[in-house]
Backbone as CSV, one residue per row, in Angstrom:
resi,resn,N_x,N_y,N_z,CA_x,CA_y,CA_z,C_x,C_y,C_z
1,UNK,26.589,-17.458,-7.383,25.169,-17.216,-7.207,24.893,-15.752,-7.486
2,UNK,23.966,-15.451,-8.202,23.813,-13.740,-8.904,22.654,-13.512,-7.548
3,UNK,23.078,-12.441,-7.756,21.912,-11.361,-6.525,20.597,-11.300,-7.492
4,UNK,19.585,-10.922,-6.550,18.057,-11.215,-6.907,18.165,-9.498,-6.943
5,UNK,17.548,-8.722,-8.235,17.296,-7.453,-8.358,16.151,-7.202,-8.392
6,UNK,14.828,-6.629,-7.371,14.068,-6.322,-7.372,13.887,-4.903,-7.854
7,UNK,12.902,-4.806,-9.123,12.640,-3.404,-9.583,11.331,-3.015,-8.849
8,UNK,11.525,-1.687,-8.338,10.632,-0.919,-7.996,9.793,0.279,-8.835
9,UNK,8.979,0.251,-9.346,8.170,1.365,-10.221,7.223,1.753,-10.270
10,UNK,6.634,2.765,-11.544,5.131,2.424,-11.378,4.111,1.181,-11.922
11,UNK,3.314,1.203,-11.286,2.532,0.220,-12.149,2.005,0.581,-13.548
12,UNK,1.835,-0.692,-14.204,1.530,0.116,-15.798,-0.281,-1.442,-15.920
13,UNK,-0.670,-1.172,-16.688,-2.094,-1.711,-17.408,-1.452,-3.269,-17.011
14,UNK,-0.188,-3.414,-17.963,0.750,-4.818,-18.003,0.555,-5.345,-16.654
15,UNK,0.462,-4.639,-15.516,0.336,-5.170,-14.073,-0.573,-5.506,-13.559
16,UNK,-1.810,-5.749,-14.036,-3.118,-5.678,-13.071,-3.046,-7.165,-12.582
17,UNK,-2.822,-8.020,-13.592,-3.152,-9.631,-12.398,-2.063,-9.398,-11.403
18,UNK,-0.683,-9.186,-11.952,0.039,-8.952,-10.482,-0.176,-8.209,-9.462
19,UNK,-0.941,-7.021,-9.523,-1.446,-6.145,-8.665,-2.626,-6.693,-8.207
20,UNK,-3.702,-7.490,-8.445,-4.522,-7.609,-7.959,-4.153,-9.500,-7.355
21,UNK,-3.169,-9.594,-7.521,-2.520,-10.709,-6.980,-2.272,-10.809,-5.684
22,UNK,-1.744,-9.513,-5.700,-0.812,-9.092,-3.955,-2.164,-8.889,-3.455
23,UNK,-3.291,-7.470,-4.065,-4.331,-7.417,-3.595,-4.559,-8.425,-2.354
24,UNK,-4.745,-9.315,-3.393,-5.333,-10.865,-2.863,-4.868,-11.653,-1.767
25,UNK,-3.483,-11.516,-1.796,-2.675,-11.834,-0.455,-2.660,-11.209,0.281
26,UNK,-2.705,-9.671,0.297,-3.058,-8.360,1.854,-4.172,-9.214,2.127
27,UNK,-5.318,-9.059,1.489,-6.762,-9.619,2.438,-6.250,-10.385,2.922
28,UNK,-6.244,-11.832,1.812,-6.101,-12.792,2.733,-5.137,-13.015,4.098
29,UNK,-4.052,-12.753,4.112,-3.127,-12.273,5.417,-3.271,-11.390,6.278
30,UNK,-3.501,-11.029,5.439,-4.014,-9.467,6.682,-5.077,-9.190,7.599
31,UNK,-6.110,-8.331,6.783,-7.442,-7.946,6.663,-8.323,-9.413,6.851
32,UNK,-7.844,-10.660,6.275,-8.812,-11.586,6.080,-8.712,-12.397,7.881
33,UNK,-7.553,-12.293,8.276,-7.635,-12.848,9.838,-7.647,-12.119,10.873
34,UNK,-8.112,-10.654,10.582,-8.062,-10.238,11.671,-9.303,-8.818,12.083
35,UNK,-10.147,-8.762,10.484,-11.539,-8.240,10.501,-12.378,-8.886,9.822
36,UNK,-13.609,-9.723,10.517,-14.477,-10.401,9.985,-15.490,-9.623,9.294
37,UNK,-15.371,-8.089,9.126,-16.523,-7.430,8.561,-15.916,-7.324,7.359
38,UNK,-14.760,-7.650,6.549,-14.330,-7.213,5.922,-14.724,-8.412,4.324
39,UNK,-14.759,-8.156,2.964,-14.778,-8.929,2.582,-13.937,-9.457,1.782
40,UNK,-13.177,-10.580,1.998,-11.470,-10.799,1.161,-11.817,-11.339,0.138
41,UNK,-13.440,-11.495,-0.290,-13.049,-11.551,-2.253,-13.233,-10.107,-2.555
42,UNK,-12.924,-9.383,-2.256,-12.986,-7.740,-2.498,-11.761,-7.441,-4.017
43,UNK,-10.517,-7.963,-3.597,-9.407,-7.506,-4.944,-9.902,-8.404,-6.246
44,UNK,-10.577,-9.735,-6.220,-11.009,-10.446,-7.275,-12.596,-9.931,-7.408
45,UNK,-12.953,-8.933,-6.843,-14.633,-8.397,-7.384,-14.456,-7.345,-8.184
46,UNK,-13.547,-6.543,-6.936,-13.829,-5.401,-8.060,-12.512,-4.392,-7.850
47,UNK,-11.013,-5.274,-7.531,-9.861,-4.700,-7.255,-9.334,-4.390,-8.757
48,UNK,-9.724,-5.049,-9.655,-8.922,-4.524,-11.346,-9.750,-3.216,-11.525
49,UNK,-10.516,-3.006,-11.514,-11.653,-1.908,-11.909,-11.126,-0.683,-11.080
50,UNK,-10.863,-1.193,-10.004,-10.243,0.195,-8.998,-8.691,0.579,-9.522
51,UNK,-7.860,-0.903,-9.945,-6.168,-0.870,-10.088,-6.502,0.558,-11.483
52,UNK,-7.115,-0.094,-12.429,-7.562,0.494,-13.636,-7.645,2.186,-13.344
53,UNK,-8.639,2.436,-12.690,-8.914,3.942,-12.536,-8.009,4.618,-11.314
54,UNK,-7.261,4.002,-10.879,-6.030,4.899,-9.970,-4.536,4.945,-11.126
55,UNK,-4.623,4.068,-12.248,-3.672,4.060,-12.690,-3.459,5.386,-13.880
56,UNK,-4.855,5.882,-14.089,-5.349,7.426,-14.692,-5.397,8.192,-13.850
57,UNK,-5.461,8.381,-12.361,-5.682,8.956,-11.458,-4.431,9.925,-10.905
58,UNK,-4.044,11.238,-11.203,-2.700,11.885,-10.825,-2.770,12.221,-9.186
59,UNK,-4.129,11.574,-8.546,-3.897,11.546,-7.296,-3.878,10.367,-6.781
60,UNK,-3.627,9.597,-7.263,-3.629,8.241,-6.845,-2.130,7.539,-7.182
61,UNK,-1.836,6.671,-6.787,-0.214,6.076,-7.056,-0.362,4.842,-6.731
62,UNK,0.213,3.761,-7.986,0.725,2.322,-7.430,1.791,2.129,-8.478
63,UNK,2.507,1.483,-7.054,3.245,1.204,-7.660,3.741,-0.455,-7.409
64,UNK,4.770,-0.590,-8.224,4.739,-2.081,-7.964,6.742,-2.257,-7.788
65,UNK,6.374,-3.578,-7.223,7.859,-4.482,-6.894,7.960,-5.356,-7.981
66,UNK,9.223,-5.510,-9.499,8.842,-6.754,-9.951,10.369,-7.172,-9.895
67,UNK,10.159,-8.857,-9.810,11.531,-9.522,-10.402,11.039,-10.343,-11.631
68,UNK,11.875,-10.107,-11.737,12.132,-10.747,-13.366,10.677,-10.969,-14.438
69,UNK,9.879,-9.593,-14.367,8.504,-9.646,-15.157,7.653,-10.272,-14.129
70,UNK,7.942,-10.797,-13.043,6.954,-10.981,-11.917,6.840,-10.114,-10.995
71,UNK,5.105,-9.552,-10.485,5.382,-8.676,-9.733,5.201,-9.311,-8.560
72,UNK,6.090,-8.934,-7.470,6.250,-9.749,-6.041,5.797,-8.586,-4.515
73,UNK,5.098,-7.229,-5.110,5.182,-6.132,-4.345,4.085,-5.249,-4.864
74,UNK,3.434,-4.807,-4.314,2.548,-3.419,-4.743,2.380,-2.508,-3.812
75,UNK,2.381,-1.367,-3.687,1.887,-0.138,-2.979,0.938,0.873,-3.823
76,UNK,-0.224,1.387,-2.840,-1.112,2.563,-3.485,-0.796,3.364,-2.659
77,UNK,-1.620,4.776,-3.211,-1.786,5.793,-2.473,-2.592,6.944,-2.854
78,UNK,-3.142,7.774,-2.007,-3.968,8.486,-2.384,-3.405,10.073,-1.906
79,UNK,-3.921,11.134,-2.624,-3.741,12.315,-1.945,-5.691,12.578,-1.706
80,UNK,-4.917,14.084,-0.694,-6.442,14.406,0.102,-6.388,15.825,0.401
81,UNK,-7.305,16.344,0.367,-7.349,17.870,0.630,-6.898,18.604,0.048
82,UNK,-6.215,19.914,0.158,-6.796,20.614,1.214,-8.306,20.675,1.349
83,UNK,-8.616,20.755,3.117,-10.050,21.273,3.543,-10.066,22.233,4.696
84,UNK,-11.187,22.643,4.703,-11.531,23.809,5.933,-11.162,23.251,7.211
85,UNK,-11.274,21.947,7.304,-10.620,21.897,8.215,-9.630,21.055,8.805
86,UNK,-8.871,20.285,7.687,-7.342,20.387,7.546,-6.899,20.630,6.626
87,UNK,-6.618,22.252,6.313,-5.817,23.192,4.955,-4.804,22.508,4.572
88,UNK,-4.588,21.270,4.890,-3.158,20.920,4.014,-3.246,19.724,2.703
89,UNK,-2.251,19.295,2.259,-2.726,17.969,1.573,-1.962,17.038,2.474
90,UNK,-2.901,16.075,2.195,-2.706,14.575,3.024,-2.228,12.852,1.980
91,UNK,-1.260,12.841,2.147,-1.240,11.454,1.505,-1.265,10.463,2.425
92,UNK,-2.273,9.441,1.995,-2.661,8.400,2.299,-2.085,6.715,2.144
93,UNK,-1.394,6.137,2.479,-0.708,4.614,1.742,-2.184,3.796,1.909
94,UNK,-2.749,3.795,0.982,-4.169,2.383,0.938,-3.596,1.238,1.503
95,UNK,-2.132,0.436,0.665,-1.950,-1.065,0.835,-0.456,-0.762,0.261
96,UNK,-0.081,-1.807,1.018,1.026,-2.257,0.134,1.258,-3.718,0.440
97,UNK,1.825,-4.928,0.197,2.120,-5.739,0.266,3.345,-6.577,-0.635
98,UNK,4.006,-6.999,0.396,5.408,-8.117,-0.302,5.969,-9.547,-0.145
99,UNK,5.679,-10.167,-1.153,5.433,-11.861,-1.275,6.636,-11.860,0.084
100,UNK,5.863,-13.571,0.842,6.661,-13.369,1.990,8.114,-13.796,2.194
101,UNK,8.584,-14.402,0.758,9.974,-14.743,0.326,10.780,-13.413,0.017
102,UNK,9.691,-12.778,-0.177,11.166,-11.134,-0.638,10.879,-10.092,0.688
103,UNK,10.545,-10.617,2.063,10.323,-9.635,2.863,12.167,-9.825,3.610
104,UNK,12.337,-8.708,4.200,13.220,-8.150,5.069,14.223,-8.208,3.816
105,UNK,14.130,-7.350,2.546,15.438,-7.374,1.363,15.225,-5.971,1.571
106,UNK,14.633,-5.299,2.119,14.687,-3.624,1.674,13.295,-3.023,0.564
107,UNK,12.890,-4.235,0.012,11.432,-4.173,-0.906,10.527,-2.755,-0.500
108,UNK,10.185,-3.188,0.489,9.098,-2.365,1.570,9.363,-0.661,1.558
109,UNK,10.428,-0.665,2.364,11.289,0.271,2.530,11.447,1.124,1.232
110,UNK,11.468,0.617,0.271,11.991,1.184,-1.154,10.533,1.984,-1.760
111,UNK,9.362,0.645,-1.643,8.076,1.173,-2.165,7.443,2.023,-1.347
112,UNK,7.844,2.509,-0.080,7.332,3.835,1.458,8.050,4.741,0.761
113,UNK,9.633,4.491,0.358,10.406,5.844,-0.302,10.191,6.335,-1.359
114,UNK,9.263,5.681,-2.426,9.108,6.121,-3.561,7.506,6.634,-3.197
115,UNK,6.315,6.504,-1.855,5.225,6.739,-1.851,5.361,8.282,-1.349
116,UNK,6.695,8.678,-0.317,7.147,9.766,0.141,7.378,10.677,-0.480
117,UNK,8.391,10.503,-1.615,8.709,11.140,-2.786,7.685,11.186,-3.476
118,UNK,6.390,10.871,-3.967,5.350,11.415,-5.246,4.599,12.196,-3.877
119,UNK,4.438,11.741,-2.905,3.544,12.512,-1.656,4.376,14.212,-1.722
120,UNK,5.621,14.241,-1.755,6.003,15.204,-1.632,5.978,15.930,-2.731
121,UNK,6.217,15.451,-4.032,5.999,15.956,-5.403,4.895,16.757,-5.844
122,UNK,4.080,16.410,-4.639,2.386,16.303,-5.412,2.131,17.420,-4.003
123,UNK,2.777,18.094,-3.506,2.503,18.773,-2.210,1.745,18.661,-0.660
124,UNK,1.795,17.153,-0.838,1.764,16.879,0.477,2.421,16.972,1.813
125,UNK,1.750,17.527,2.739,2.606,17.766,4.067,2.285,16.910,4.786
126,UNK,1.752,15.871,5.092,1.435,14.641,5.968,1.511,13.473,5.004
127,UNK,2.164,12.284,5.921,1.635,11.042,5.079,1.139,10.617,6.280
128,UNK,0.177,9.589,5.995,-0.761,8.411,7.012,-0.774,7.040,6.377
129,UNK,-1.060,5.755,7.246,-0.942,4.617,6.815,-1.701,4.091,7.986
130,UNK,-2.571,2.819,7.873,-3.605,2.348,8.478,-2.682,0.821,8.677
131,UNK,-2.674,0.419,9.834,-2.387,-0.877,9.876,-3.273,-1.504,11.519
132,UNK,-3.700,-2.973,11.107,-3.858,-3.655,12.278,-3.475,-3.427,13.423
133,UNK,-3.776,-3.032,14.419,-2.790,-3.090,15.529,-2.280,-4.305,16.240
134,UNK,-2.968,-5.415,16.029,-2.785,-6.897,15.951,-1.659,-7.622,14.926
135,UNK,-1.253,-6.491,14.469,-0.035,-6.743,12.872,0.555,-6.054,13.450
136,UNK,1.837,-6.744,14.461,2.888,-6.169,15.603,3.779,-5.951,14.117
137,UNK,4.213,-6.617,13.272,5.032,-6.578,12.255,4.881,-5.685,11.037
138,UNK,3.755,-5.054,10.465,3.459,-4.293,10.164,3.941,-2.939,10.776
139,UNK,2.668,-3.214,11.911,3.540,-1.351,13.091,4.945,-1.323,13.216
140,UNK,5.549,-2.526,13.135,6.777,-1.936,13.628,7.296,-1.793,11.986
141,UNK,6.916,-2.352,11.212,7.525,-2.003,9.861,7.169,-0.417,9.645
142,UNK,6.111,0.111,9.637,5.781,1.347,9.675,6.301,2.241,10.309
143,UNK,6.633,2.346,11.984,7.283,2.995,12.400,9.003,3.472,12.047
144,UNK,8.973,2.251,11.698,10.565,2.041,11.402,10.990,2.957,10.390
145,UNK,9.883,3.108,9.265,9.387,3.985,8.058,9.301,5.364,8.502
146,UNK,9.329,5.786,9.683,9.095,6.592,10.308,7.544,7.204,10.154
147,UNK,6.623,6.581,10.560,5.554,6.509,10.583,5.240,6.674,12.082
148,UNK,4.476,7.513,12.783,4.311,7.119,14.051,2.456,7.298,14.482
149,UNK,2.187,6.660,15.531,0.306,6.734,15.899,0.335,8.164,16.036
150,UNK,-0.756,8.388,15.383,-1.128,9.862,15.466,-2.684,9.841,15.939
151,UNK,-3.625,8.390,16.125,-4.541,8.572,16.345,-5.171,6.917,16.611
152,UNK,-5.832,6.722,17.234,-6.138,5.042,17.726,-8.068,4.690,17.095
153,UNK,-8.387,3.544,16.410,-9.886,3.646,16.507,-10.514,2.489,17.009
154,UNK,-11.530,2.717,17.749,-11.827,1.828,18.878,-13.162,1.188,18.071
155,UNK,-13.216,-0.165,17.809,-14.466,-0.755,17.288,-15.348,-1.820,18.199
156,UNK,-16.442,-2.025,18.179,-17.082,-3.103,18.640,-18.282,-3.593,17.950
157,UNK,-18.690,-4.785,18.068,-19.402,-5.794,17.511,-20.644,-5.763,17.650
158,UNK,-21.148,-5.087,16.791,-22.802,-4.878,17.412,-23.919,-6.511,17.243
């Protein structure tokens, strides 16, 4: 039985249905069961148009997971600042997501290490990442990433 080689890279033009594929599965898994303000035809409205202009974007980063010409993984990211009033730069992880057959292979882990490395390339001194707090599996994937709460946001339902 041959081992399954997942490539990790950047995303290229060639990627957008796969990227806006995963898109499609974060909402729906994610974002789609657990914020009703949110809207999960969002990656099929207007997620190619965004994949498109981050993929010109030298502050922006995606990258993708593929096996075998399929992509099974995506991560973005953004840089931020400096500002008056946090002088530093900030990288941001937007999303990432990994089909749920290739989770716990190291996938994840690989696409945080390659978001670390351009964060650091690009002179960032912070990274941040937004997750559910209701996505126990997420946080703990994040932390594990060495990610830790740096800040909590409290919502209610008007």
């Amino acid at each position: 039985m041959s081992e399954i080689v997942v490539a990790v890279r950047p995303g290229t033009i060639a990627d957008l249905d796969g990227i806006v594929a995963c898109s499609s599965a974060l909402f729906a898994e994610d974002a789609g069961t657990r914020d009703p303000a949110l809207n999960v035809k969002w990656p099929q409205e207007h997620g190619r148009a965004r994949f498109v202009d981050a993929l010109d974007d030298p502050d922006r980063l995606v990258m993708v997971a593929e096996d075998g010409g399929r992509i099974v993984g995506h991560l973005t990211g953004t840089l931020s600042g400096p500002t008056a009033m946090r002088p530093v730069t900030v990288a941001t992880l937007g999303s990432m997501y990994v089909e749920p057959s290739y989770r716990s292979q190291g996938i994840g882990a690989r696409l945080v290490e390659e978001f670390r490395q351009w964060a650091r390339h690009h002179g960032a001194r912070y990274a941040g990442v937004t997750a559910y707090a209701s996505n126990e599996a997420a946080v703990r994937f994040y932390r594990t990433n060495g990610f830790a709460v740096q800040s909590t946001v409290l919502e209610t339902v008007l």
